[in-house]
DRENPA-843931 format. One line per 3 residues: number of its first residue (from 1); for each residue x, y, z of N, C-alpha, C, O. Coordinates in steps of 0.2 Angstrom, whole numbers, plus 5000, padded with zeros to 4 digits. Each point is the difference from the previous one (the first is absolute). Layout:
N
NUM> X/Y/Z/X/Y/Z/X/Y/Z/X/Y/Z; ...
//
This chain:
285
1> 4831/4939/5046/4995/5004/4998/4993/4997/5000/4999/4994/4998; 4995/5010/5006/4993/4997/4998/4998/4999/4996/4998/5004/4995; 5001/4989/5005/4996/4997/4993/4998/5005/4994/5002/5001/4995
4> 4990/5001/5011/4996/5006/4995/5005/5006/4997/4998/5005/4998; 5006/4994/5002/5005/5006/4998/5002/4997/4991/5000/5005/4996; 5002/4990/5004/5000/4997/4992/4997/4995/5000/4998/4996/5005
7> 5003/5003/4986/4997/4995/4997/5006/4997/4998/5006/5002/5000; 4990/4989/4998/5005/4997/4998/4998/4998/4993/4994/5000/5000; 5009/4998/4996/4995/4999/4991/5006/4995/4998/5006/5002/5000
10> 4990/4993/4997/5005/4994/4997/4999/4998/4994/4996/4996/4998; 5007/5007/4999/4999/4996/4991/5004/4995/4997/5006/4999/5000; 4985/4997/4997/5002/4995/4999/5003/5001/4991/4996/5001/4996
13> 5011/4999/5002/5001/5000/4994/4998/4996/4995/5005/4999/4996; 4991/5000/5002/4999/4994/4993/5001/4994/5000/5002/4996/4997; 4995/5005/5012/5001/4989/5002/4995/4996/4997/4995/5002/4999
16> 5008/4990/4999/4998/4999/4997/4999/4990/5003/4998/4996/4996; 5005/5003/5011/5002/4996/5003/4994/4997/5009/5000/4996/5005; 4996/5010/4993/4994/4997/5007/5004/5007/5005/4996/5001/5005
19> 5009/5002/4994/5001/5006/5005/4995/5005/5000/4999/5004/5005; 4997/4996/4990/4995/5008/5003/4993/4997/5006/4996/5003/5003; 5004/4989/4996/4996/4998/5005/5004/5000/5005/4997/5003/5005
22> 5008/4996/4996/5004/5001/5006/4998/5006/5003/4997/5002/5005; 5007/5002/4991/5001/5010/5003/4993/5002/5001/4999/5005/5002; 4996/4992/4996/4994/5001/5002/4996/5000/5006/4996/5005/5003
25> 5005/4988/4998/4999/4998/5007/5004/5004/5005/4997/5004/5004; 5009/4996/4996/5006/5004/5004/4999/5010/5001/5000/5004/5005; 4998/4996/4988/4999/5008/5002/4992/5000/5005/4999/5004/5005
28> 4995/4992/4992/4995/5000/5004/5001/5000/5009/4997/5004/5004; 5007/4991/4995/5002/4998/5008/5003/5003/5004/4999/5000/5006; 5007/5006/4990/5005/5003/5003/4996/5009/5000/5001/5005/5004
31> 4996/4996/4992/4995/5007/4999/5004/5003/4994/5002/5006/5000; 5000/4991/4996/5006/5002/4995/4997/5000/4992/4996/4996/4997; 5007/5009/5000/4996/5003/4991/5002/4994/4996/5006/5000/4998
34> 4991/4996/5000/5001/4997/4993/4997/5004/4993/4995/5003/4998; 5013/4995/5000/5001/5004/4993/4999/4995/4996/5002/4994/5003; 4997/5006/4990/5001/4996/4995/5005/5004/4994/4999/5006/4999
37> 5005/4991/4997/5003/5008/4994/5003/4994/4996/5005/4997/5000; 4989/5004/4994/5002/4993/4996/5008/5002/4994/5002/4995/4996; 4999/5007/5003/5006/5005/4999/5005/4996/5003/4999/4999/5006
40> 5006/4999/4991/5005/4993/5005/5006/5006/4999/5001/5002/4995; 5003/5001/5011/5006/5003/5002/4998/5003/5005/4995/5002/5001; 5011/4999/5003/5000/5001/5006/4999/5009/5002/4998/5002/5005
43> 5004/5004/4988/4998/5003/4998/4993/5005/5002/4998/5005/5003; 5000/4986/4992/4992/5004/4998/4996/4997/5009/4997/5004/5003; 5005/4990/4999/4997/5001/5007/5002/5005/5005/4995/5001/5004
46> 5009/5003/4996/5004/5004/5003/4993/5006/4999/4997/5003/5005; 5003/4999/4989/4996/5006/4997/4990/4998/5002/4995/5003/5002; 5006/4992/4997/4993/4999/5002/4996/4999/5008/4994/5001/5003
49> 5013/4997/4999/4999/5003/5009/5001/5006/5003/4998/5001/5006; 5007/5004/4988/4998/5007/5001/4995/5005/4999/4999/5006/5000; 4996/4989/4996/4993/5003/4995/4995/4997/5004/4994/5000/4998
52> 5008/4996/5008/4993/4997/5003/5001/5003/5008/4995/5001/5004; 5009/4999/4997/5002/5004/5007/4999/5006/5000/4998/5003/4995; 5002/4999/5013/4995/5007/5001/5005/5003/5004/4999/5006/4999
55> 5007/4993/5004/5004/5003/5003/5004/5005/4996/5000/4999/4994; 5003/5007/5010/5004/5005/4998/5007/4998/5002/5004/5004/4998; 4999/4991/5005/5004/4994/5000/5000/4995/4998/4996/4997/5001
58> 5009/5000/4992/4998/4991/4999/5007/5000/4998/5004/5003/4996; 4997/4990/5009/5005/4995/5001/4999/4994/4998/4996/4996/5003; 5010/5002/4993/5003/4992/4998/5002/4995/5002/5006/5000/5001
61> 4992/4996/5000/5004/4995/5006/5001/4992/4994/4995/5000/4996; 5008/4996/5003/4999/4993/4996/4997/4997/5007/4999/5000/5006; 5000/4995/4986/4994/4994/5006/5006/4994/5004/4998/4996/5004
64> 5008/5005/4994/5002/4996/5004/5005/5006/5005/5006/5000/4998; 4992/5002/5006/5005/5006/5004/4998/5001/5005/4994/5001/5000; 5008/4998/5006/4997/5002/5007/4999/5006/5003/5006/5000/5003
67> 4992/5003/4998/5001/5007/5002/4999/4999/5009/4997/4995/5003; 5005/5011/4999/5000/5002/5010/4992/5003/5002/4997/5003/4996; 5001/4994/5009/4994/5005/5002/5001/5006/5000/4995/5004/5001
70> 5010/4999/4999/5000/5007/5001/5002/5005/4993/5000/5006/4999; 5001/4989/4996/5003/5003/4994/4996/5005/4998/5004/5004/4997; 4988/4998/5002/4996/5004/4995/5001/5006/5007/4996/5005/5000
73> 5007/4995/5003/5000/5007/5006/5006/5003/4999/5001/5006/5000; 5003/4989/4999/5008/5004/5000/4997/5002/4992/5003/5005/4998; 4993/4992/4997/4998/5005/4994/5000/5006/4998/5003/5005/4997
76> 4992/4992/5008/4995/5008/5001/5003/5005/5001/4999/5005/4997; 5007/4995/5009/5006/5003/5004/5003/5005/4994/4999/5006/5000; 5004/4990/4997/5002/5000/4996/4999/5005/4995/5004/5005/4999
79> 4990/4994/4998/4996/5004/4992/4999/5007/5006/5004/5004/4999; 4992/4997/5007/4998/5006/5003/5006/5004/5001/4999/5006/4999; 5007/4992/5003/5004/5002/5005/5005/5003/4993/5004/5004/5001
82> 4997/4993/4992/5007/4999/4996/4995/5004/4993/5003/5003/4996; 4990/4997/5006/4998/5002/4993/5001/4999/4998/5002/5004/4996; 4999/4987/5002/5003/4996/4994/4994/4998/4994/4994/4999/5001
85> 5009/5001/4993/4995/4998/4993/5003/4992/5003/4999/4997/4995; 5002/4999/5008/5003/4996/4999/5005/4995/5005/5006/5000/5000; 4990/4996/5004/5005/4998/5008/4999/4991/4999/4995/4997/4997
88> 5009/5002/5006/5004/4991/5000/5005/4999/5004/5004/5005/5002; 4997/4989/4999/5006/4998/5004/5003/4995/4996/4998/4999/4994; 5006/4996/5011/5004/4994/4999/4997/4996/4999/4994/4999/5002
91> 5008/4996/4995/4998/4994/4998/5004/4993/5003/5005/4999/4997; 4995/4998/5006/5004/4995/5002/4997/4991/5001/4994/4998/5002; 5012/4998/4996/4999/4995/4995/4998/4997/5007/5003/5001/5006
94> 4990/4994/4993/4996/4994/5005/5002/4996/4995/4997/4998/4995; 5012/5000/5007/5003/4992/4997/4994/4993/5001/5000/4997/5005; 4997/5000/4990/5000/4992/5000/5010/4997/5003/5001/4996/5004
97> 5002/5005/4994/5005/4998/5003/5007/5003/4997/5000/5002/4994; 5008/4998/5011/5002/5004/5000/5005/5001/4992/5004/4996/4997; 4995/5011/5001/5002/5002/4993/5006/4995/4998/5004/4999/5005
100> 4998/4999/4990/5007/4996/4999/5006/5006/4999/4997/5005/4998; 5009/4995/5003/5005/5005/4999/5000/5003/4994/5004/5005/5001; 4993/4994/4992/5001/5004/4997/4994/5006/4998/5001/5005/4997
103> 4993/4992/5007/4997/5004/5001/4999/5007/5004/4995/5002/5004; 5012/5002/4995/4998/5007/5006/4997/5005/4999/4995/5001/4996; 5007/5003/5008/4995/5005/4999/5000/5007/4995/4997/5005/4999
106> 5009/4993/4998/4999/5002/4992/4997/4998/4997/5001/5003/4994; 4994/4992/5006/4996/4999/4996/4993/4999/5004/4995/4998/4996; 5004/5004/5008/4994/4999/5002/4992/5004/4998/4994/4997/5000
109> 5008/5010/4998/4996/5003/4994/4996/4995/4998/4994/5000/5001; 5009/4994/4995/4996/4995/4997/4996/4997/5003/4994/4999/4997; 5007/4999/5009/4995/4998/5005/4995/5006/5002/4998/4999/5006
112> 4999/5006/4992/4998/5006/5003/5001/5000/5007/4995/4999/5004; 5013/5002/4999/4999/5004/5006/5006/5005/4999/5005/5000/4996; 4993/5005/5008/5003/5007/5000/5003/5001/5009/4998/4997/5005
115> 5007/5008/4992/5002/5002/5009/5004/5009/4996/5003/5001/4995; 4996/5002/5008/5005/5007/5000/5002/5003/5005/5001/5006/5000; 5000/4989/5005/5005/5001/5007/4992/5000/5005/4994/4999/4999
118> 5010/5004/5006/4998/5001/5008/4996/5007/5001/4996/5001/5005; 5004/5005/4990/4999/5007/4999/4993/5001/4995/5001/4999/4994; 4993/5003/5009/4997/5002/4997/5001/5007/4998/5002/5004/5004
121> 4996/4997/4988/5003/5004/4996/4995/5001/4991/4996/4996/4998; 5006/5009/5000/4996/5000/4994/5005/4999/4996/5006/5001/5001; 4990/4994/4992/5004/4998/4996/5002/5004/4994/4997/5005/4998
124> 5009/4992/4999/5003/5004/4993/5000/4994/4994/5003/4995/5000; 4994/5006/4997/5001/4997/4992/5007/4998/5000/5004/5003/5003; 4998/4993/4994/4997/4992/4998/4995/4996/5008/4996/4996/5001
127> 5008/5008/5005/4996/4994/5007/4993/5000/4998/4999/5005/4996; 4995/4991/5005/4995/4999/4999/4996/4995/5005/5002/4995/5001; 4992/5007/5002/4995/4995/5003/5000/4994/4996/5001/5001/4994
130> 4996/4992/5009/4996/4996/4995/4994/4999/5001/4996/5002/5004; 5002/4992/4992/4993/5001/5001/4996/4996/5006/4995/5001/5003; 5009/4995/4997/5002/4995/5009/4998/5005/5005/4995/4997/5004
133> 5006/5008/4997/4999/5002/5006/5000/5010/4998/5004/5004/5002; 4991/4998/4995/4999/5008/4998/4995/4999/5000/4996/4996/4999; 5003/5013/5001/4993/5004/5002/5001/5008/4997/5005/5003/5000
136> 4988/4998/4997/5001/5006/4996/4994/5003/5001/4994/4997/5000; 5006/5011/4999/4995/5004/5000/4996/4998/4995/5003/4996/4995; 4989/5006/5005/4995/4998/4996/5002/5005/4994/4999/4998/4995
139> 5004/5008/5005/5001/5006/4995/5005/4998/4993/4999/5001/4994; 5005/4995/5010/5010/4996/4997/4995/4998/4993/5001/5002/4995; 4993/4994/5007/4999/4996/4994/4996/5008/4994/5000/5002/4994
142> 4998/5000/5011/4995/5004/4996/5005/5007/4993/5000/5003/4994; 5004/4996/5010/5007/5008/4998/5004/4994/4996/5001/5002/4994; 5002/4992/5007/5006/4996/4998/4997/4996/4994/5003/5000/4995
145> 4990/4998/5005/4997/4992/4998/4999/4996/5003/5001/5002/5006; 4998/4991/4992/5000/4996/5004/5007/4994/4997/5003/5000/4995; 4997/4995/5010/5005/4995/4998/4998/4997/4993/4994/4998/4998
148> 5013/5000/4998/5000/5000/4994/4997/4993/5000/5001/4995/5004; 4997/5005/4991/4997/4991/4997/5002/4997/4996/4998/4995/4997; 5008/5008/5001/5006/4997/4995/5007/4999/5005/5006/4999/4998
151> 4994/5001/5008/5003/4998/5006/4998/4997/5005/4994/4999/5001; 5010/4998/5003/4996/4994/5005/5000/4993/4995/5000/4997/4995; 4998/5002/5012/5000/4992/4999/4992/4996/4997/4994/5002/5002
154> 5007/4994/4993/4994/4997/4998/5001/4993/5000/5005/4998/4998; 4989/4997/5004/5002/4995/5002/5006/4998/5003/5002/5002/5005; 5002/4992/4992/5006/4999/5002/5008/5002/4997/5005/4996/5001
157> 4993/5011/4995/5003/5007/4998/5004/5003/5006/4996/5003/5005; 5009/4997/4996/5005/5003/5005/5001/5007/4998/5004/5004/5002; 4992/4999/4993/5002/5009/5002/5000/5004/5006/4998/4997/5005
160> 5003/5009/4994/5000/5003/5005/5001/5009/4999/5000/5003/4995; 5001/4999/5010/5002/5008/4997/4994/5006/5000/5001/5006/4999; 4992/4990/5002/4995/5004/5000/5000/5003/5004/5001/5006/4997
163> 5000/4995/5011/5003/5003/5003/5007/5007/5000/5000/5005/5004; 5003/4994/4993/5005/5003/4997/5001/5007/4996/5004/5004/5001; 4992/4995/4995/4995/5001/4994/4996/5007/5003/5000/5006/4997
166> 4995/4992/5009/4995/5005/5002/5006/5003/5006/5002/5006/5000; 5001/4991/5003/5005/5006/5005/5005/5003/4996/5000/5006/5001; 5004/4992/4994/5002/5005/4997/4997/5008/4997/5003/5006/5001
169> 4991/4992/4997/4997/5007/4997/4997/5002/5007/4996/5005/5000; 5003/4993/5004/4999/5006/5007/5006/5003/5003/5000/5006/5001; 5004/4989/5000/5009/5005/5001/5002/5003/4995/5005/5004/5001
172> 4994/4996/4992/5001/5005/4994/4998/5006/5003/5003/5005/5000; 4993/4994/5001/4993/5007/5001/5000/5002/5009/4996/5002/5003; 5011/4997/4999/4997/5004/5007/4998/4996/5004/5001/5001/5006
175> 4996/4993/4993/4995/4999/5008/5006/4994/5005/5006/4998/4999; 4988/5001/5006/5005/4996/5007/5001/4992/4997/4995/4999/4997; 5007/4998/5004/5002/4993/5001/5003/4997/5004/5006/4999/4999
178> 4990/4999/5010/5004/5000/5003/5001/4993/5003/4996/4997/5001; 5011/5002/5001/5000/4992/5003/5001/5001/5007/5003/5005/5003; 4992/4989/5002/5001/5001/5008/5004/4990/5000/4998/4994/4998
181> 5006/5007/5006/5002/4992/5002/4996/4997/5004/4999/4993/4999; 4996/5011/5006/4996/4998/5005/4992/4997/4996/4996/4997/5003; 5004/5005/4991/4994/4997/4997/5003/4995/4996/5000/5000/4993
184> 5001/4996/5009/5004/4993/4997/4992/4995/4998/4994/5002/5000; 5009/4992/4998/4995/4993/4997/5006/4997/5000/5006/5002/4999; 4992/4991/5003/5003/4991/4999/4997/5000/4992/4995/5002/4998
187> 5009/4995/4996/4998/4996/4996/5002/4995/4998/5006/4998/4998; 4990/4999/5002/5001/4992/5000/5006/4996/4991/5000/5001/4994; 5004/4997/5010/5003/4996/4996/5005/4994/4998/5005/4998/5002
190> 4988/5000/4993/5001/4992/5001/5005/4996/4996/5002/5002/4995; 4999/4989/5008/5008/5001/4996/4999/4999/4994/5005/4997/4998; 4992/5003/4997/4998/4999/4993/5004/5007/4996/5001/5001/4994
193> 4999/5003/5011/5001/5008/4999/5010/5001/4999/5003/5004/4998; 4998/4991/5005/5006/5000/5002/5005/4996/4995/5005/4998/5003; 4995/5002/4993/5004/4998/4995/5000/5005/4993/4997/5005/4998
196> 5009/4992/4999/5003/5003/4995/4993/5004/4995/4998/5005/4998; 5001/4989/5000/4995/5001/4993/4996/5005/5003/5000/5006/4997; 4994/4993/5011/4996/5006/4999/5004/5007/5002/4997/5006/5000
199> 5007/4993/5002/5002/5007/5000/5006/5003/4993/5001/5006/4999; 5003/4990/4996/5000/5001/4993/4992/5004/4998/4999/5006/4999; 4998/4990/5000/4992/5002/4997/4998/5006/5005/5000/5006/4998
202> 5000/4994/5007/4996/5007/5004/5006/5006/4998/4997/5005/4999; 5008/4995/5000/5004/5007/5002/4999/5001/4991/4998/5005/4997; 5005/4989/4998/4998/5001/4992/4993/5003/5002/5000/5006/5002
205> 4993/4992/4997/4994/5003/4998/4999/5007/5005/4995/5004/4999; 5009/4997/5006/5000/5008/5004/5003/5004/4997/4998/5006/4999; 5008/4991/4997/5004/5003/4995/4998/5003/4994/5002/5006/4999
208> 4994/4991/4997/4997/5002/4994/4993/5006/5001/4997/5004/4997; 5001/4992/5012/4995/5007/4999/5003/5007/5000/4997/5004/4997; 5009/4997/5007/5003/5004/5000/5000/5004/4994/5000/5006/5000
211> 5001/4991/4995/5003/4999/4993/4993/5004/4996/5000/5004/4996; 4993/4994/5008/4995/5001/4995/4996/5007/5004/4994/5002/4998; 5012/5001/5010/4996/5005/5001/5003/5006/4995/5005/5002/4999
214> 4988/5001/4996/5003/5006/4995/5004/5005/5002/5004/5003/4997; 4994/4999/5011/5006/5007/5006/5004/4997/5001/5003/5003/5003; 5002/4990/4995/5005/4996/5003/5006/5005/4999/5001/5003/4995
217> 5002/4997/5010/5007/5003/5000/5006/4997/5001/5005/5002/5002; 4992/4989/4996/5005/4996/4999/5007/5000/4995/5000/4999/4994; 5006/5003/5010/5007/5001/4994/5003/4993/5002/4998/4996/5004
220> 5008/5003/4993/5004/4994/5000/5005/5003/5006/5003/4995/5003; 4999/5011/4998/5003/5002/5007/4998/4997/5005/5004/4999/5005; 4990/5001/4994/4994/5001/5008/5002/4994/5001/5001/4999/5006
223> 5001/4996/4991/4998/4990/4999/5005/4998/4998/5001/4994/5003; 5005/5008/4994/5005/4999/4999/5007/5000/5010/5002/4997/5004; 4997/5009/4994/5004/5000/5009/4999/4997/5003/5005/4999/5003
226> 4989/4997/4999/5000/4995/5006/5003/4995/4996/5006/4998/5002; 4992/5002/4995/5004/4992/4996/5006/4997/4998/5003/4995/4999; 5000/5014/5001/5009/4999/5001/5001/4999/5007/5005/4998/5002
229> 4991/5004/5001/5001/4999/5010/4999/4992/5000/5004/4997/5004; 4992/4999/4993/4997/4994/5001/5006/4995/4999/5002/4995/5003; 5000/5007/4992/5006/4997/4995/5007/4999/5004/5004/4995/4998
232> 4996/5008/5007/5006/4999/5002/5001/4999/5006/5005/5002/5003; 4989/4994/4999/4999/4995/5004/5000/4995/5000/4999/4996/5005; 5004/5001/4988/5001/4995/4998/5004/4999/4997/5003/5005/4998
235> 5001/4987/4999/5005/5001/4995/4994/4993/4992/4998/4995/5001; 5003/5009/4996/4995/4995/4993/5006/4996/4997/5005/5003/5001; 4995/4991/4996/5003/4993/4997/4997/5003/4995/4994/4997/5001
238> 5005/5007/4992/4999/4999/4994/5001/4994/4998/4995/4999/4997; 5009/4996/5002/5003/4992/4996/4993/4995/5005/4997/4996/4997; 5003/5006/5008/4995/4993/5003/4995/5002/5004/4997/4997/5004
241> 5002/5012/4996/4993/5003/5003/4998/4997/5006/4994/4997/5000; 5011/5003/5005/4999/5000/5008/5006/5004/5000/5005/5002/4998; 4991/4999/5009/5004/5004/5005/5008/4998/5003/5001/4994/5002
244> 5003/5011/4998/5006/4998/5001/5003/4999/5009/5003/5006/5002; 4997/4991/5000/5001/4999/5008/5007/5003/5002/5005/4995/4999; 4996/5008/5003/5008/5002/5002/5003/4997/5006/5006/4999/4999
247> 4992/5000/5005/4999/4999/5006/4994/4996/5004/4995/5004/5001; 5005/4989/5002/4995/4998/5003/4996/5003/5003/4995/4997/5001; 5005/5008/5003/4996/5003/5004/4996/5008/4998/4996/5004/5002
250> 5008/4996/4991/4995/5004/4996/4993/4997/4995/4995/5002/4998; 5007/4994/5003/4995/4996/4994/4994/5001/5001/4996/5001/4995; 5003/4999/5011/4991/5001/4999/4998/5010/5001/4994/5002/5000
253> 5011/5002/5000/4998/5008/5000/5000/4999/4990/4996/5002/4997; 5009/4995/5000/5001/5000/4992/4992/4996/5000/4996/5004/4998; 5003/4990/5003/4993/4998/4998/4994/5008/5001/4996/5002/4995
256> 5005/5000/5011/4992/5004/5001/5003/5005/4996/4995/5002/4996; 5009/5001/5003/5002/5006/4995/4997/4998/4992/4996/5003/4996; 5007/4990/5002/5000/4999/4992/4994/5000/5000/4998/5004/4996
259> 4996/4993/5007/4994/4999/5000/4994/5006/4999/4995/5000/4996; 5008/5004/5009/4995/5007/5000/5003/5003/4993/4997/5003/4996; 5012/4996/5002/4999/5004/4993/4996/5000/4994/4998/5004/4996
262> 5002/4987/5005/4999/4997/4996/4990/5004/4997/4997/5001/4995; 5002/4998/5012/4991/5003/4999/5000/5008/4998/4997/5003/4995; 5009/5002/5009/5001/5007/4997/5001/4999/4991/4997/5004/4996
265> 5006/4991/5002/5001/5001/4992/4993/4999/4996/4997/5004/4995; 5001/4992/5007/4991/4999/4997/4996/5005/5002/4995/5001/4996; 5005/5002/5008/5000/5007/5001/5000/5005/4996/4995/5002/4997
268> 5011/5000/5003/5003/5004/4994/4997/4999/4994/4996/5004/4998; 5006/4989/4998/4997/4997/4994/4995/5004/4999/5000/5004/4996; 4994/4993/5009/4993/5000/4999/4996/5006/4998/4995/5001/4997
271> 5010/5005/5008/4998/5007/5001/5002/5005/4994/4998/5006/4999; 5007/4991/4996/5003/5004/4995/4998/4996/4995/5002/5002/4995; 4993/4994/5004/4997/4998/4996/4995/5001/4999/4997/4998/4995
274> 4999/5005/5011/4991/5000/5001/5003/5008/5000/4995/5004/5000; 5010/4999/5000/5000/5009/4998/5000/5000/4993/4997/5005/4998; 5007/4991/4999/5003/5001/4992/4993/4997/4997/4999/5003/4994
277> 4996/4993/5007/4994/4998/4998/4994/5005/4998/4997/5001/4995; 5003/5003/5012/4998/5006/5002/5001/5005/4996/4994/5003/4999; 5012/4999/4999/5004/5006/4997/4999/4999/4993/5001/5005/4996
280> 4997/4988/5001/4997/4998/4994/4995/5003/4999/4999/5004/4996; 4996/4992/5008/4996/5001/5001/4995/5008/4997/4996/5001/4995; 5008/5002/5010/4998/5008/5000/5003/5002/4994/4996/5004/4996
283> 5010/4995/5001/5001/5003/4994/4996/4999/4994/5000/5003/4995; 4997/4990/5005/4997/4997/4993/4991/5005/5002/4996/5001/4996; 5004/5003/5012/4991/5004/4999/5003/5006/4998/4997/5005/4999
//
């Protein structure tokens, strides 16, 4: 797409590390919008790049995600041709180096990458764009709201769901949500990302935002099923809590199984406790 055809606009969120001298220099040099939005979450930056933009298109990209030179085309394509409130693609992982076995792609959500096959196609609730890599009519905010600021991530706050939250009430109400695979992004993922703990903490604090959307149509069905599916890919040692090996040459399908359940259970946890909080909540107004 020609240049003059979009804008590019970079908000700096509530830095406070010499990065606004940086994006300063860089938008200067690149012909690019420097934002400031002293308001820390990713949210409120989100909001403040849609209240400073001039397009009847605005898309989301993170700052560590590479996109195609052709991507804002097949966008465009996309919104004209689908008369979508709402167009995105795939997200696929730019490895620091290669995932360890118990990391698959049942969990990769946590890493924000997405895929819903080979077929572009419009989405059905629960599927969902993310914010990695979506684009939405200037109207979405005007008719829907704006993303929520009691969601998303702040600081070094792993929520999330913001997203979620505003596609759901456009597919409640009719409108398009559509996924293309040809409008992909690389996102980078580095090995610190790759272990236990930050992926425990990213799927828990995704979980509970879940938990704190008021529309959530979160049941123990929805969350429960997978987890009987999880479960029996494994055999659990109650008395000494490891995995029980049957045979040598299963050992490491039982490792990557016990593993992912293990993150599915915190999961769960997190999500029926930030509902029951919620459901408090609301009953004490």
């Amino acid at each position: 797409m020609a240049r003059e055809r979009y804008e590019v606009l970079v908000v700096d969120n509530a830095s406070d590390d010499g990065t606004d001298e940086i994006l300063q220099a860089l938008c200067a040099e690149l012909e690019l919008t420097y934002i400031e939005e002293p308001e820390l979450g990713l949210s409120a930056a989100r909001n403040r790049g849609i209240l400073d933009s001039a397009g009847e298109l605005i898309y989301f990209i993170d700052d560590d995600a590479v996109a195609p030179p052709f991507l804002l085309d097949v966008l465009w394509a996309d919104f004209v041709r689908e008369n979508a409130d709402a167009v995105g693609g795939a997200v696929h992982g730019l490895w620091e180096e290669t995932p360890p076995a118990w990391l698959n792609s049942n969990l990769w959500r946590g890493l924000s990458l997405l895929s819903y096959g080979n077929e572009a196609r419009p989405l059905v609730y629960p599927e969902i764009l993310i914010g990695t890599n979506v684009g939405f009519r200037r109207n979405v905010f005007e008719r829907y709201g704006y993303f929520d600021p009691d969601l998303g991530r702040k600081g070094d706050n792993l929520m999330g769901n913001e997203e979620r939250a505003l596609e759901k009430r456009i597919l409640e109400d009719g409108g398009l949500v559509f996924y293309n695979p040809s409008a992909f992004v690389f996102h980078k993922v580095p090995i610190a990302r790759m272990t236990h703990g930050y992926m425990f903490e990213r799927i828990r604090q995704a979980s509970l935002s879940v938990g704190r959307m008021r529309d959530s149509d979160l049941t123990r069905r929805r969350i429960v099923e997978p987890l009987w599916k999880a479960s029996l890919r494994v055999v659990y040692d109650s008395a000494n809590r490891r995995v029980v090996p049957i045979c040598r040459g299963l050992y490491r399908a039982w490792i990557t199984g016990f593993e992912t359940f293990r993150v599915e259970m915190v999961m769960l946890q997190a999500a029926l406790r930030a509902r029951k909080e919620l459901q408090k909540a609301n009953h004490h107004d």
